[in-house]
C-alpha positions as CSV (number, residue, x, y, z in Angstrom):
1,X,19.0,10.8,25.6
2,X,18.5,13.6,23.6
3,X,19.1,17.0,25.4
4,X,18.9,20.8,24.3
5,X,22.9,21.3,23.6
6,X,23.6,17.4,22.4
7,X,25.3,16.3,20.0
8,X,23.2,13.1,19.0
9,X,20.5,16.1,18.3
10,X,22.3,17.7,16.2
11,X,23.4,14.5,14.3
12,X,19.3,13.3,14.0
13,X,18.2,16.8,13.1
14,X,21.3,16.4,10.5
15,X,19.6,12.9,9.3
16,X,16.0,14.0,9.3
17,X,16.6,17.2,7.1
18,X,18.6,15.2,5.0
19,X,16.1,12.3,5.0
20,X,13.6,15.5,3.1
21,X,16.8,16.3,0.8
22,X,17.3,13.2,-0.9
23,X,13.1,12.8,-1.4
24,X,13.3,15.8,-3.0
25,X,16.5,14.9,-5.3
26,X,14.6,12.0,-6.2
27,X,11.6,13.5,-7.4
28,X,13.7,16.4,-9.3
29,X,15.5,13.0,-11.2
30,X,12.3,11.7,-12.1
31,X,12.7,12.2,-16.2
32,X,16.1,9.8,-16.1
33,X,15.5,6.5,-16.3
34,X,15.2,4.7,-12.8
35,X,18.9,3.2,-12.5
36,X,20.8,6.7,-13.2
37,X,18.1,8.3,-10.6
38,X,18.9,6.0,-8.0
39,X,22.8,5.7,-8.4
40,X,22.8,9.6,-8.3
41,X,20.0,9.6,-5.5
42,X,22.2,6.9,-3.2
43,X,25.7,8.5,-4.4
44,X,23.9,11.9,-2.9
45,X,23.0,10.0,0.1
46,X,26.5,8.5,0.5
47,X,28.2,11.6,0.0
48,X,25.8,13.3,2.9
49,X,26.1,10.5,5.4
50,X,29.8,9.5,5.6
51,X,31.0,10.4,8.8
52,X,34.9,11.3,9.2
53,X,37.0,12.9,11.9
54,X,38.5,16.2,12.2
55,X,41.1,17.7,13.8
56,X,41.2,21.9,14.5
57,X,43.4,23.8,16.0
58,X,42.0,25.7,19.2
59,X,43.2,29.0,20.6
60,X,45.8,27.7,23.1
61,X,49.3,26.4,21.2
62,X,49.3,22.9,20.8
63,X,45.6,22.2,21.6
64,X,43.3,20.7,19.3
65,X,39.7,19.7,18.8
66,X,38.6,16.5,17.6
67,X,35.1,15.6,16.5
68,X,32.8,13.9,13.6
69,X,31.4,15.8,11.0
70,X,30.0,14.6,7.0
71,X,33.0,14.2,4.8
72,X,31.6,16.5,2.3
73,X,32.0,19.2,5.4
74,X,35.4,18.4,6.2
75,X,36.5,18.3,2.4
76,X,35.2,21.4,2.0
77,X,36.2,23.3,5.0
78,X,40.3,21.2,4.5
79,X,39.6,22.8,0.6
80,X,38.6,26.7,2.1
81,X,41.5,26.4,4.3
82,X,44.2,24.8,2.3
83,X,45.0,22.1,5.2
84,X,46.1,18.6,2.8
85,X,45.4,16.3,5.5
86,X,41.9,16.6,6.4
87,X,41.0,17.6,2.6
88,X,42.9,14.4,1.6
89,X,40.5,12.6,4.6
90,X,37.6,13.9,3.8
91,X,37.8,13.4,0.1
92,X,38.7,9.9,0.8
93,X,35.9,8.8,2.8
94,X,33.3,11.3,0.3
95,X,34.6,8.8,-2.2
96,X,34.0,5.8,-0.1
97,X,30.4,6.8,0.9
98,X,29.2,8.1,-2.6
99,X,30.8,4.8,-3.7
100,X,29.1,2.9,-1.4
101,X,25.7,4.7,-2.4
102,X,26.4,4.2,-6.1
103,X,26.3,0.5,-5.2
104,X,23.0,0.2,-3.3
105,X,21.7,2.1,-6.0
106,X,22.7,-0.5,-8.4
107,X,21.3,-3.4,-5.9
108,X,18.1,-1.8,-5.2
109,X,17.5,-1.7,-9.2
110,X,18.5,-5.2,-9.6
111,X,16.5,-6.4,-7.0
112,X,13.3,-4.6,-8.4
113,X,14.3,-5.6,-11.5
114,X,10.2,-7.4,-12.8
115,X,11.3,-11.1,-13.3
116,X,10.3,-12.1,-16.9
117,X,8.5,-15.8,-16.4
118,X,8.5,-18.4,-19.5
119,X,5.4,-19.1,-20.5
120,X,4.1,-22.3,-19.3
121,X,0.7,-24.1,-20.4
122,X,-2.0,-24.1,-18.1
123,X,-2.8,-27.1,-16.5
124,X,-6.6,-26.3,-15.9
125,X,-7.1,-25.6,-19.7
126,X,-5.6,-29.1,-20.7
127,X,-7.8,-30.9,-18.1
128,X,-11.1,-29.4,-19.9
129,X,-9.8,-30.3,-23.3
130,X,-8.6,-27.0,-24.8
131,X,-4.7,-26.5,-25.7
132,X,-2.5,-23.4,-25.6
133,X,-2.9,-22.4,-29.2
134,X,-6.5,-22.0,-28.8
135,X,-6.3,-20.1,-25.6
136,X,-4.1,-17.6,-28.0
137,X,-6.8,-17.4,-30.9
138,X,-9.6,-16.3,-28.7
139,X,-7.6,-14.0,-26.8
140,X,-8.6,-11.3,-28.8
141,X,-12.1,-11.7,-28.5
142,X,-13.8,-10.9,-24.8
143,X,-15.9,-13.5,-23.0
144,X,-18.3,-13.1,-20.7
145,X,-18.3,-14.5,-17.3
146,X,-20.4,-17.8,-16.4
147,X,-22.1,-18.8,-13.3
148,X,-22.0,-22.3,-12.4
């Protein structure tokens, strides 16, 4: 249940706002050609919803604090601090999750991919006596439609 000071609110207000990003990154793509704008869209995506753990130190010697956060965060924030361990983490699983976007990129063009269809003669124009290559001669020409 979602409470004033939670951390599941925190993580869907992180997902809603970043729900608005990627519409928006989408729409500012739209002159590439529709494969490059979704792999960059999704490799976004990935990149901003890859959880990974941290680890900071607290106050008190020896005490830490442990916790999820985005790996671009975590990269960023091992990269400001110039801690190798949790840049190397979060870089990994940034790689991982833009990687993992770049791929549903890829499948979502494939699968919207319009299916070319060979062209086969219609059976209802053979039954009244007319072939294929006359069907293609007076497709230029408009005809009217008949009642009854």
């Amino acid at each position: 249940m979602l409470f004033a000071d939670s951390m599941s609110l925190l993580w869907v207000s992180y997902y809603a706002l970043s729900v608005l990003v990627l519409v928006a990154v989408y729409f500012a793509l739209a002159l590439l050609p529709r494969l490059a704008r979704l792999v960059l869209t999704w490799s976004i995506a990935g990149a901003m919803w890859m959880p990974t753990r941290f680890r900071l130190p607290l106050m008190e010697e020896g005490e830490f604090y442990t916790g999820l956060a985005p790996a671009a965060m975590v990269s960023a924030v091992g990269f400001l601090e110039g801690a190798g361990a949790s840049l190397r983490n979060g870089l990994l699983w940034l790689i991982v999750g833009m990687s993992i976007g770049a791929l549903l990129g890829v499948f979502l063009w494939w699968w919207r991919l319009p299916v070319t269809y060979v062209d086969i003669p219609d059976t209802a124009e053979k039954s009244q006596g007319r072939s294929a290559s006359s069907r293609d001669s007076d497709s230029s020409s408009r005809r009217e439609p008949v009642i009854g």
